[in-house]
C-alpha positions in Angstrom: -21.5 4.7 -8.4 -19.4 6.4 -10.9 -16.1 8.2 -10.0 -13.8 10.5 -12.1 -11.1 9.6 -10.3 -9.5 6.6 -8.2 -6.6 6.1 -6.5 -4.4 2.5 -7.0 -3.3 2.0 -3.6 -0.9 -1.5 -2.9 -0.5 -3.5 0.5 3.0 -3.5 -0.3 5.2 -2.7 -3.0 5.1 -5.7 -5.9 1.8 -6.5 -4.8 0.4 -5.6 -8.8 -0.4 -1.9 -8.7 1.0 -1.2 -12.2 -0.4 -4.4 -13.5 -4.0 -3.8 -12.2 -4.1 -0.5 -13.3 -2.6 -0.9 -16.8 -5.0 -3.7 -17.4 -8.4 -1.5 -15.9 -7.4 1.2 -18.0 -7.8 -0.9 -21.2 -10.6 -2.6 -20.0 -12.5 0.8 -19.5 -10.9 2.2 -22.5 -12.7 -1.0 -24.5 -15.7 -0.1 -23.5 -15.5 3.5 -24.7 -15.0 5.4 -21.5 -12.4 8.4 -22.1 -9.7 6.6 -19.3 -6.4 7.7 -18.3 -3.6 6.7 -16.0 -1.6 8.7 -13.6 1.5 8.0 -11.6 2.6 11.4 -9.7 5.9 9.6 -7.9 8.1 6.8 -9.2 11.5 5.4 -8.7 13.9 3.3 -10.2 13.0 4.3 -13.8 9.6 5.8 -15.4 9.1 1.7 -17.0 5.6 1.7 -14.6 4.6 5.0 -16.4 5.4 4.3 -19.9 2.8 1.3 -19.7 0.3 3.7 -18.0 1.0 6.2 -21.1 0.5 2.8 -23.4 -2.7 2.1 -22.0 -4.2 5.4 -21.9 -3.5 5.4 -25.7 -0.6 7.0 -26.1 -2.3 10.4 -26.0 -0.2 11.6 -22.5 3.5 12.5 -22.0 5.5 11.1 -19.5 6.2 14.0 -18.0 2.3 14.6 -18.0 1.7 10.7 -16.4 4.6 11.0 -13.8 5.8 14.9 -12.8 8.2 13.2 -10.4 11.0 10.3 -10.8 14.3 9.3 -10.0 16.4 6.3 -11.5 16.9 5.0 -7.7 14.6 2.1 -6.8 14.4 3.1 -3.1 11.9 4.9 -1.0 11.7 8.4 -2.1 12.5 9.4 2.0 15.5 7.3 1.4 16.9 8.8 -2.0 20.7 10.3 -1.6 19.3 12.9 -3.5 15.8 14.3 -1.7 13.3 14.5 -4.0 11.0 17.8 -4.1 7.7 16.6 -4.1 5.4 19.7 -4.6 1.7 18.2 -3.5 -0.5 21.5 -4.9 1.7 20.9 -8.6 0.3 17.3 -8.4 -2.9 18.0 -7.3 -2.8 21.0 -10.2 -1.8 18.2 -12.8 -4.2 16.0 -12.0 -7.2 18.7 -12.1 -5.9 19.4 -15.9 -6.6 15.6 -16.6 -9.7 15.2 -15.1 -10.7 18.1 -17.2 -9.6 17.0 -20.0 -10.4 12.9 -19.3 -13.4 11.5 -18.1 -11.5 9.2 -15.8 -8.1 9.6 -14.5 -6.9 6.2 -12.4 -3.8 7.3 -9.9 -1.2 5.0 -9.2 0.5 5.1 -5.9 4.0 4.1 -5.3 5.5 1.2 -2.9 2.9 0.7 0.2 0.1 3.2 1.6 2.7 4.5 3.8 5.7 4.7 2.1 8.3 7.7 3.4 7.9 10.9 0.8 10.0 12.3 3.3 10.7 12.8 6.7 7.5 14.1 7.7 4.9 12.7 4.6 3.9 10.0 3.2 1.9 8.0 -0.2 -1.0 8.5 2.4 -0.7 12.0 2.8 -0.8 12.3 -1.0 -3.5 10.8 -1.5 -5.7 12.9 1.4 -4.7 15.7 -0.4 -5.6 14.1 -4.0 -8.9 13.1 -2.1 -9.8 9.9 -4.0 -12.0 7.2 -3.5 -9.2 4.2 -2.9 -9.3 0.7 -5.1 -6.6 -1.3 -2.7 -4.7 -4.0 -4.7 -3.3 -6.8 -2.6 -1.1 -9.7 -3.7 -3.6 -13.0 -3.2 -1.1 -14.6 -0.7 -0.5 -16.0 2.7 -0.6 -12.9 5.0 -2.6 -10.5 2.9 -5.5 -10.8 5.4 -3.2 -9.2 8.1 -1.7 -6.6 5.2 -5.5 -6.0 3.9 -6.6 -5.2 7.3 -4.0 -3.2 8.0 -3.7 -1.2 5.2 -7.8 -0.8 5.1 -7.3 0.8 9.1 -4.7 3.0 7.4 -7.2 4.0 4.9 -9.5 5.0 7.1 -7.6 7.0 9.3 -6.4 9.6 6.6 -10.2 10.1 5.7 -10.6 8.1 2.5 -13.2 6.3 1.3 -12.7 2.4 0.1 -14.2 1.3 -3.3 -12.8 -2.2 -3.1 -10.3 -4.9 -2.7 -8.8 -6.5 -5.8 -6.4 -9.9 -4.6 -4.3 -9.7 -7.5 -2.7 -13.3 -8.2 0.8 -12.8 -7.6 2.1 -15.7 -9.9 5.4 -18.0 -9.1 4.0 -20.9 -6.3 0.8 -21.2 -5.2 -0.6 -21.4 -1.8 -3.1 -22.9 0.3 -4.4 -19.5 1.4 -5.1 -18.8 -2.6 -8.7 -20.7 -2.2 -10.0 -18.9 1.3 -8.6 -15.5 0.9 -11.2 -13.5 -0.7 -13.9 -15.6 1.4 -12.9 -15.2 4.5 -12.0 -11.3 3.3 -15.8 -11.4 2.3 -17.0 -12.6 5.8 -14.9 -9.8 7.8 -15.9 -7.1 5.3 -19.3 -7.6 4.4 -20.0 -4.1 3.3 -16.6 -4.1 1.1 -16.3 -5.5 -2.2 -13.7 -8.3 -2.5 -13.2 -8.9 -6.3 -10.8 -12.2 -6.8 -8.6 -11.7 -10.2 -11.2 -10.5 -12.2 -10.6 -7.1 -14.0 -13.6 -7.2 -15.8 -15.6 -7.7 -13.2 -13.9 -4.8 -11.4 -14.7 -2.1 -14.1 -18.5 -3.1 -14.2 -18.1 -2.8 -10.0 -16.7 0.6 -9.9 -17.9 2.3 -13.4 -21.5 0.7 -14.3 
């Protein structure tokens, strides 16, 4: 199935978002497909949406990639200064690129339910976005419990799952490395597990 749009959703925050993203956008961009990233929120500095804006070919503005950012690296719910997060001007930016862009891949921010504020969250962003969901989880001990969790999530705010991607998360390795996308596999039969490989990713969601 082929989708305009998808939205990068983490586990966590650090769990490879920007990394996946950056590198699918390339990937899809090799193979000729008109590809471009989006990052609506960011904080502590606009460095995740510069290498969106170098992946999509340099054809984007910043501004155009992410409408909202703030130098703080905190929650935006926990900023000293409130962000004003307007979610019809972000849906209303997107629609422009997926006008103009065959495929517009949306980065989320921190976890799936990081605080926007007191009363939304990444979740509620994305229901509103209405995205099929690519969920990027850091191939570690515990991302069975975090994947499962964060899939429950999913479902509750309406979205639709397209697939896991265990991202390998560098530094030590673990036991759990070897068995995670298995026994992922076994538990979610009906939900494509893809371990690492980006390539194999595109041809999963765009062929």
């Amino acid at each position: 199935m082929k989708h305009r749009g998808l939205f990068i959703a983490g586990t966590d925050t650090g769990v490879g978002k920007t990394w996946t993203t950056v590198r699918l956008l390339r990937h899809l961009r090799t193979l000729g497909r008109d590809a471009v990233g989006m990052k609506p929120v960011e904080c502590g500095g606009r460095e995740d949406a510069a290498a969106l804006r170098d992946a999509s070919g340099g054809i984007l503005s910043l501004d155009e990639i992410n409408p909202v950012h703030t130098a703080e690296a905190l929650a935006p719910a926990a900023l000293t200064d409130p962000l004003s997060i307007d979610f019809d001007e972000i849906r209303a930016r997107y629609g422009i690129l997926a006008e103009r862009h065959g495929t517009v891949l949306v980065e989320g921010a921190g976890g799936w339910l990081v605080p926007l504020d007191r009363d939304r969250t990444m979740a509620d962003l994305a229901a509103v976005l209405g995205l099929p969901v690519l969920l990027v989880a850091a191939n570690r001990l515990g991302v069975l419990n975090h994947v499962l969790l964060t899939l429950r999530a999913v479902e509750t705010s309406g979205l639709v799952c397209r697939a896991i991607f265990l991202n390998d998360p560098g530094g030590i390795p673990d036991p759990s490395q070897r068995s995670n996308a298995r026994v992922l596999r076994g538990i979610l039969p009906a939900l494509p597990v893809v371990d690492g490989d980006i390539g194999a990713l595109g041809s999963l969601l765009y062929e």
